[in-house]
C-alpha positions, -999 to +999 in steps of 0.1 A: +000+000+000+013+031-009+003+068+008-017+092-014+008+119-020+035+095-028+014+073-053+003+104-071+043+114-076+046+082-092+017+084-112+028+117-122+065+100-129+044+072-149+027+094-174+060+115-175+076+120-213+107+108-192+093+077-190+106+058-228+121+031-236+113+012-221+081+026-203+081+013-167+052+004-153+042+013-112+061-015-095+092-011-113+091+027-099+082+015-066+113-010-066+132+019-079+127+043-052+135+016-025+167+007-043+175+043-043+170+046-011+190+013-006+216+027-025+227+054+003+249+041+030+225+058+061+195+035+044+174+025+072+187+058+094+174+083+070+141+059+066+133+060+106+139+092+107+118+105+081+091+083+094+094+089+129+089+131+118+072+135+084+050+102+082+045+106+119+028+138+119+001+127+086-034+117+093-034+077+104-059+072+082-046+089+048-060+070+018-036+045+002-034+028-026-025-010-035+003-017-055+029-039-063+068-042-063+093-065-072+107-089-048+140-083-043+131-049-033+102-064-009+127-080+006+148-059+018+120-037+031+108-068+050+138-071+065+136-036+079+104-046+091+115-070+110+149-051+123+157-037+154+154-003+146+116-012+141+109-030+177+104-018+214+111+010+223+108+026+191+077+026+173+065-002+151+064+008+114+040-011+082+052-022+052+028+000+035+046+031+056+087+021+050+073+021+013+056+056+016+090+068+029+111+054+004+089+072-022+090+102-005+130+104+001+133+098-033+113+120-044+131+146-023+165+137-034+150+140-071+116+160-077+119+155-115+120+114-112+155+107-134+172+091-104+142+071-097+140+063-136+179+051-139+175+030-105+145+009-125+165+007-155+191-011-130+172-031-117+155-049-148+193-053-157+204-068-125+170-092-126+177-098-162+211-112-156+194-134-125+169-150-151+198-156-178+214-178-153+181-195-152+168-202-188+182-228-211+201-221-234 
């Protein structure tokens, strides 16, 4: 589930003229903004802390939106689910919120969506050479 404001950036990112060749669709932009936000050494710090002041202050019961993502990026979300940083005695973050966040830093670190567009463009290379190893030959 992704948070209103951040789905309609990527919607926006979507529909861009930026967007060619090829055109990704939303969970390819979704696992891009988590891999560039993965990308960054300070990862899950920048994350927390951007939850635990911006996403902390929204309404609890902002509209979201369902949407996919690809699973390596999953993943490693889930694992920051599941971290320290997200137990007793700090508050206890969703999936659907450590996804909101990752949209949101990247769209701060890149209003106009090209960083976000080259990390999708890695990652369909990086799964393409995963499923070369798989198929025959």
């Amino acid at each position: 589930m992704l948070w209103l404001p951040e789905h309609d950036w990527l919607y926006q990112l979507l529909r861009s003229d930026r967007n060619v060749a090829p055109r990704f669709r939303m969970p390819d932009l979704i696992s891009a903004c988590v891999s560039q936000m993965f990308a960054k050494g300070d990862a899950s710090h920048r994350l927390f802390a951007f939850l635990g002041s911006e996403l902390m202050l929204r309404e609890p019961a902002t509209i979201r939106r369902r949407e996919a993502m690809w699973r390596p990026q999953y993943a490693q979300l889930h694992a920051l689910q599941l971290s320290a940083a997200n137990r007793y005695p700090n508050p206890q973050f969703q999936l659907d919120q450590l996804t909101t966040g990752c949209v949101a830093l990247a769209r701060l670190d890149d209003p106009t969506g090209v960083c976000t567009l080259r990390h999708a463009r890695i990652n369909i290379v990086r799964r393409s050479a995963t499923t070369k190893a798989v198929l025959p030959s």
